[in-house]
KELO-777113 format. One record per residue (C-alpha): residue in one letter; x, y, z. Coordinates in steps of 0.02 Angstrom, whole numbers, padded with zeros to 5 digits, always signed. Example, Ala and Ser with C-alpha at 12.3 -4.5 7.8 and 13.67 -1.06 7.14 Angstrom:
2
a+00615-00225+00390;s+00684-00053+00357;
! end
This chain:
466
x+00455+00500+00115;x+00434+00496-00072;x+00386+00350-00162;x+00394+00349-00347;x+00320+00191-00458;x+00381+00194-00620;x+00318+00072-00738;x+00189+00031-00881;x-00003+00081-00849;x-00157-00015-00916;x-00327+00028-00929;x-00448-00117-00866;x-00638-00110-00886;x-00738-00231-00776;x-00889-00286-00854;x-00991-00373-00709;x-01168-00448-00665;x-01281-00624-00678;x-01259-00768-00789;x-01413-00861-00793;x-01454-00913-00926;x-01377-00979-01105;x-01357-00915-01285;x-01490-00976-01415;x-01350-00975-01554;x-01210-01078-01457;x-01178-01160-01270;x-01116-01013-01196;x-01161-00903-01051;x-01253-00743-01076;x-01207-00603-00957;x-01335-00472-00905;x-01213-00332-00884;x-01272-00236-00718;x-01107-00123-00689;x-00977-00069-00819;x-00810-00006-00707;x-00638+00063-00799;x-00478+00066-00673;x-00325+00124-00695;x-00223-00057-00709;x-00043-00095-00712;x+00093+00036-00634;x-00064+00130-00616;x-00159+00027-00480;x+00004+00000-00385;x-00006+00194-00385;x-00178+00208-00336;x-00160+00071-00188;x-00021+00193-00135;x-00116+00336-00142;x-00247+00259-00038;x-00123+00182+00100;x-00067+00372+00117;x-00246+00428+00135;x-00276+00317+00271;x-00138+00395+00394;x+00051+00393+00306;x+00064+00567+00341;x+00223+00653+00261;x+00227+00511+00121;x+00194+00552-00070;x+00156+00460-00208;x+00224+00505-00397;x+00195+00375-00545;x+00330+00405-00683;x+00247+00302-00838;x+00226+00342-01027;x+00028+00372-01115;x-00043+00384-01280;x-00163+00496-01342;x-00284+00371-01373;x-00447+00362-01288;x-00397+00231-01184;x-00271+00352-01108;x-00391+00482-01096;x-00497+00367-00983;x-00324+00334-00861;x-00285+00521-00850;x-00439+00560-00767;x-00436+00401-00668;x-00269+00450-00612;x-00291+00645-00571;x-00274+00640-00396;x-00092+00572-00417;x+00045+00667-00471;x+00107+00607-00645;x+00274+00637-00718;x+00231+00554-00923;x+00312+00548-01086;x+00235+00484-01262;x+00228+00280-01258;x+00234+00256-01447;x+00111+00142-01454;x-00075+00104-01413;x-00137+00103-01223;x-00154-00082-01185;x-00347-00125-01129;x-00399-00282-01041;x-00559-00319-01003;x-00624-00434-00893;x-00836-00505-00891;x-00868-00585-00721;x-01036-00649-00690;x-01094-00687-00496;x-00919-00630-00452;x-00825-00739-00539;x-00710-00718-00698;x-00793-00790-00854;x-00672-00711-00998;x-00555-00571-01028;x-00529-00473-01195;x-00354-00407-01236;x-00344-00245-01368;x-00173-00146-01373;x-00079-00283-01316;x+00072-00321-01471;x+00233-00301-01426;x+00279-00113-01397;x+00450-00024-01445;x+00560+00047-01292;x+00471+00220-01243;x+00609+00362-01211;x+00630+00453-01063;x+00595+00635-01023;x+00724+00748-00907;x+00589+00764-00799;x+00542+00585-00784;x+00726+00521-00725;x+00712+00694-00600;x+00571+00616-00516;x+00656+00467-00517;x+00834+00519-00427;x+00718+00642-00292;x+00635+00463-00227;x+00654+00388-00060;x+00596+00230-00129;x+00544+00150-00285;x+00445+00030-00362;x+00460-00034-00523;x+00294-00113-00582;x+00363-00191-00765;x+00222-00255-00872;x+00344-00286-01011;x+00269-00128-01122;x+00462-00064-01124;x+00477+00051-00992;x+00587-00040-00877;x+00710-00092-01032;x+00746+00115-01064;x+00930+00118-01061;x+00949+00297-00973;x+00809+00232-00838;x+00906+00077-00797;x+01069+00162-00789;x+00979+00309-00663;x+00910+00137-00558;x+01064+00059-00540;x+01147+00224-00489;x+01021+00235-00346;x+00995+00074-00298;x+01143+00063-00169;x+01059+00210-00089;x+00870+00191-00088;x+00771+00035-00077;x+00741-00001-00272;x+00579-00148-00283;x+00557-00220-00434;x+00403-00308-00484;x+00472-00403-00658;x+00351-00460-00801;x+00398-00588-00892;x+00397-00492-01052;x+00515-00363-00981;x+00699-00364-00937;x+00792-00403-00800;x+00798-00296-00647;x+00942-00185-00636;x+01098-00245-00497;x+01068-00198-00319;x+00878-00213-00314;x+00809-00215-00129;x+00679-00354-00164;x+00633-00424-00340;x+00464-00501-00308;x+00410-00623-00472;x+00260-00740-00435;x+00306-00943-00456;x+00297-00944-00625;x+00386-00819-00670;x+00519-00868-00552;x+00536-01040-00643;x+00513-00960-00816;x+00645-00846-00777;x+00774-00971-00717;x+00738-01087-00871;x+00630-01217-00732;x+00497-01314-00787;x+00315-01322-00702;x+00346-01462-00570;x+00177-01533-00453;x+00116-01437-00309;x+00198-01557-00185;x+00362-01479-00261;x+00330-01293-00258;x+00438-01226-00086;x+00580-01329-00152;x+00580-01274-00339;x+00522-01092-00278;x+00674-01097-00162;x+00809-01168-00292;x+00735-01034-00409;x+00762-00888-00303;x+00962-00923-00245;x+00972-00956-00456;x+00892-00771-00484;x+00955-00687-00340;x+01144-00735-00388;x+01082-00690-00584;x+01009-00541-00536;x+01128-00493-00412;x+00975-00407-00301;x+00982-00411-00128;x+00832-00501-00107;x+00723-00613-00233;x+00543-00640-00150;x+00443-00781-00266;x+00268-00748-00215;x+00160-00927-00205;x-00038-00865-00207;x-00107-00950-00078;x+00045-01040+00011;x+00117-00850+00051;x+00298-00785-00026;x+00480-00865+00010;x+00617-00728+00028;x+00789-00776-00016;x+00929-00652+00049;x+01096-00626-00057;x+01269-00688-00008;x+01334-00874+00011;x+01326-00850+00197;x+01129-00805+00168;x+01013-00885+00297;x+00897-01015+00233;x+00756-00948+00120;x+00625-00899+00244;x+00431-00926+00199;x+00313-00815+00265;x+00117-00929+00255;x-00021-00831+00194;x-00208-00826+00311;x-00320-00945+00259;x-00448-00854+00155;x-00583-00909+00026;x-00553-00771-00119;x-00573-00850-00286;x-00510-00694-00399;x-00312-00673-00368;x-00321-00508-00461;x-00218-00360-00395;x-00151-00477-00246;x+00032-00457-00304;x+00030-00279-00366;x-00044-00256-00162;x+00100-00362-00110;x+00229-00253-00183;x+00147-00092-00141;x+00144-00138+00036;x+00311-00225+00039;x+00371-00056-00018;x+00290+00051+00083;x+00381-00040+00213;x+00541-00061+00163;x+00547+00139+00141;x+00491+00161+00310;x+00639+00069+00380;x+00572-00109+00431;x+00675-00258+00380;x+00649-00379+00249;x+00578-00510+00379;x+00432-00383+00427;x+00407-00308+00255;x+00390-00460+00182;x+00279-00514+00329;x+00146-00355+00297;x+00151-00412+00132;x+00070-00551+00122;x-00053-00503+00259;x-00099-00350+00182;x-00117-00451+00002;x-00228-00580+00095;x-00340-00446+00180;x-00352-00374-00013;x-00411-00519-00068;x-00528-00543+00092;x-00625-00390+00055;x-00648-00428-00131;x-00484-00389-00232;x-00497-00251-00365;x-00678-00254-00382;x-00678-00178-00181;x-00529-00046-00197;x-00564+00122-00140;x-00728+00061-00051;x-00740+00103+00137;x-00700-00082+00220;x-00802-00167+00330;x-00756-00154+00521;x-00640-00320+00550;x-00709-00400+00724;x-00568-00548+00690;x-00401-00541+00784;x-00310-00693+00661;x-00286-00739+00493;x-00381-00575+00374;x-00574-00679+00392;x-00697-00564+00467;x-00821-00665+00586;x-00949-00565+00564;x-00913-00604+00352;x-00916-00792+00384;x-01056-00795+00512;x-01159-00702+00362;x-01105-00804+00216;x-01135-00949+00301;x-01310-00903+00327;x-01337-00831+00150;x-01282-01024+00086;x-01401-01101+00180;x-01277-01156+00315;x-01272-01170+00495;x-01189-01043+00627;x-01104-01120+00767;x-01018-01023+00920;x-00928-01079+01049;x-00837-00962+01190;x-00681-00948+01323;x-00519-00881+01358;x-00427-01017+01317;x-00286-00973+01389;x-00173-01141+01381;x-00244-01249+01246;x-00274-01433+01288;x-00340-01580+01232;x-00521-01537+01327;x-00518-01372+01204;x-00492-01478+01055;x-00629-01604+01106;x-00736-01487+01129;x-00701-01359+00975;x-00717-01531+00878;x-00873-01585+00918;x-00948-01402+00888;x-00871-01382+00722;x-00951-01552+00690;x-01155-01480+00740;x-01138-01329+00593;x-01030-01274+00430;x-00942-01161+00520;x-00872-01130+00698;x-00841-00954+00753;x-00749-00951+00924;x-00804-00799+01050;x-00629-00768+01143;x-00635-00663+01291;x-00487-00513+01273;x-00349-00485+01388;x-00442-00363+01498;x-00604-00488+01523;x-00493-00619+01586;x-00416-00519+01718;x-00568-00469+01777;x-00629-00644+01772;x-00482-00751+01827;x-00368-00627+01934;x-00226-00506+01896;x-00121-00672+01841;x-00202-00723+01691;x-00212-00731+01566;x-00039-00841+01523;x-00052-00777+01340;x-00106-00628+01245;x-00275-00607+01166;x-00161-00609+00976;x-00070-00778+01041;x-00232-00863+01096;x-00324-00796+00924;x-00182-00860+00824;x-00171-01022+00901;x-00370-01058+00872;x-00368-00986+00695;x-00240-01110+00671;x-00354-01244+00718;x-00434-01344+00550;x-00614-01342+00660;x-00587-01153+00697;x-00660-01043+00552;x-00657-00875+00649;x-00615-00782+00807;x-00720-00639+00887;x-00632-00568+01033;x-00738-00454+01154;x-00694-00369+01296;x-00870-00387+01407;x-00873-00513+01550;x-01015-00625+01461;x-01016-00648+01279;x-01190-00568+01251;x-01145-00435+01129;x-01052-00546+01024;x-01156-00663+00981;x-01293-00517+00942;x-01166-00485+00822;x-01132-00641+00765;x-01328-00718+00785;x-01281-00890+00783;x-01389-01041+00764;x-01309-01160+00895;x-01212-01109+01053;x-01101-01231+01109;x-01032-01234+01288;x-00928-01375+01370;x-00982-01461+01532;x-01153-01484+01631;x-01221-01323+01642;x-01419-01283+01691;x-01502-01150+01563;x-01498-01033+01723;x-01328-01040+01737;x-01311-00987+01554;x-01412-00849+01515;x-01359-00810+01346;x-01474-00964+01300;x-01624-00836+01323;x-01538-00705+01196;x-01513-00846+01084;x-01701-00912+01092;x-01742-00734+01051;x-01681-00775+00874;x-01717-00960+00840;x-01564-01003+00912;x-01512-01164+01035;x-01396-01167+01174;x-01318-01361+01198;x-01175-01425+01295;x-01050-01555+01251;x-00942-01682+01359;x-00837-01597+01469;x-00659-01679+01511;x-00617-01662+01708;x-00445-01710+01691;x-00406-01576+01576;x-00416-01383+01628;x-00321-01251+01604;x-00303-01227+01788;x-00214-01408+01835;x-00106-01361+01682;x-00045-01200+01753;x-00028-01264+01923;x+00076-01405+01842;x+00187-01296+01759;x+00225-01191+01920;x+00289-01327+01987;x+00415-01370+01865;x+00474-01187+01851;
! end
């Protein structure tokens, strides 16, 4: 499979480091720059997050960006961040846009802009439209610089489009996306901005998101308009008046406070997929969970480092990453453990009043395999991802750690918690992972157990009413 991105390419410099202190000559913060980073930005880092998804096992897939550079500097700087992918470039006619960003402690404090003025329509080269036509997919990544308005380009998308899934990330300097479009994926406020919608409150954003999308998709005539919504996930809406009802894929939970990147890594992925034959449903699904797990593992600032092992079966938050920043605030650890295999109101009782001892609650789930071995060849009623899901879902729940042993010792050496939180009336010989947790500080305590409710009596219950 070939996927080509065509599209315009930035160059972004991150300036990053500590803010602690102010300016003598006005109220403003002064940065102690530690680390000065360029990137290729734009088309370009939807390229490079390609690049890296076929480094990590898409064997038989290539990458090709189709883009126009300067001979400026700046584009000096994204050639050579860009040599391991193939380019296929013609002259932009203007200068290579720059933005950089200053972030102090992690956090975005300003960005400059230099380049930036409105650029003429760049033309096309023979060989950029042949790299074009020989794709198996594309992705347009417009960030209204001109590209995606090239007559012959648009005419050469269009032509294809009925053929080859055509995605088309839209700026809201930059045209319209050609007809037939597989997915066109604007964020919220471009959506509204493009169909002439005000900004309404939060408590309105599925329903204007929705309305915008059947206006686009039926403007656009795409197959597919996907408005991306940050934190609430994306809303798909398929073409045709006999069109299901939009469908909203919710994004994982996650604590990220820089958004940047997350959509150019939604489109990449959604792309990826759709060329590899999965429907919009499931693309649009591995979306937003790969976009959240970008963000989880620190956005651009993180891309192309090796990522930390994930010990979490739920929604992209690493246990092991929330046991530790919970400790590096200051904060209290709190485990609990199980199978929890039908969850009842004992489980929530209990999960409550452990969330309530820390500030955070990291649940130690015992995998498919352990139950068997504990509870017979029967059990467990649900999978290890069902029971995972279900907790993560939980407001008290911050994390799930699933391990396969029979006892959860080697968890929570992982995790080192500070409280260890069983339910019932056990004896400290009858738990002895309170010795491994004394070994650190830690405290082993029980809470109420509820009789009435078990697992068990619910199963049993449930046989009998078939």
């Amino acid at each position: 499979m070939k996927i080509v991105v065509v599209g315009d390419v930035l160059l972004d410099v991150d300036l990053s480091g500590d803010a602690s202190r102010l300016s003598p000559d006005a109220p403003v913060p002064v940065v102690d720059v530690a680390a000065a980073r360029r990137r290729a930005g734009g088309a370009g880092l939807v390229a490079r997050m390609l690049h890296q998804d076929v480094q990590e096992g898409r064997q038989g897939t290539t990458v090709e960006l189709v883009t126009v550079l300067s001979d400026d500097d700046a584009a000096a700087h994204l050639r050579a961040e860009l040599t391991d992918i193939p380019l296929v470039t013609g002259p932009s006619g203007a200068p290579t846009p720059v933005k950089t960003r200053i972030r102090a402690g992690g956090h975005a404090i300003v960005r400059f802009d230099e380049g930036c003025a409105e650029a003429p329509v760049p033309p096309v080269t023979g060989g950029m439209l042949r790299a074009v036509e020989s794709a198996d997919v594309v992705l347009v990544s417009d960030y209204g610089r001109g590209l995606a308005a090239n007559p012959e380009l648009r005419e050469l998308l269009e032509r294809i489009a009925p053929g080859i899934p055509v995605v088309w990330d839209p700026h809201p300097a930059g045209p319209a996306p050609v007809r037939g479009a597989a997915a066109v994926t604007p964020n919220l406020s471009e959506a509204l901005k493009a169909a002439g919608a005000g900004q309404g409150s939060r408590a309105d954003t599925v329903r204007e998101a929705a309305d915008a999308a059947a206006l686009l998709e039926r403007r656009w005539h795409s197959k597919a308009v996907i408005v991306t919504l940050g934190e609430r996930g994306a809303l798909l809406h398929r073409q045709g008046e006999g069109a299901e009802l939009p469908h909203l894929v919710p994004a994982p939970a996650i604590g990220a406070a820089d958004p940047c990147g997350a959509g150019d890594r939604f489109c990449s992925t959604l792309a990826l997929a759709l060329g590899a034959g999965a429907g919009l449903e499931d693309a649009v699904q591995a979306a937003v969970q790969r976009a959240a797990e970008f963000l989880s593992r620190g956005g651009v600032s993180a891309l192309g480092q090796e990522p930390e092992p994930t010990q979490l079966h739920g929604p992209a938050v690493d246990a092991l990453r929330v046991a530790r920043e919970t400790r590096e605030a200051g904060g209290t650890v709190v485990a609990t453990g199980g199978c929890f295999d039908l969850l009842h109101a004992g489980h929530a009782r209990t999960l409550s009043a452990a969330r309530r001892l820390g500030d955070c609650l990291i649940v130690c789930l015992n995998s498919d395999e352990s139950v068997r071995r504990l509870k017979g060849s029967q059990r467990p009623i649900m999978g290890e991802d069902d029971r995972a899901e279900l907790l993560s879902a939980l407001e008290c729940v911050d994390a799930v750690f699933v391990f396969g042993e029979d006892t959860p010792e080697e968890a929570l050496a992982a995790l080192r918690p500070d409280i260890w939180v069983k339910g019932g009336d056990y004896s400290a010989t009858e738990l002895p992972e309170s010795a491994l947790l004394r070994s650190w500080g830690g405290q082993t305590v029980t809470v109420p157990y509820i009789p009435a409710r078990s697992t068990t009596s619910l199963a049993a219950a449930l046989a009998e009413v078939g």
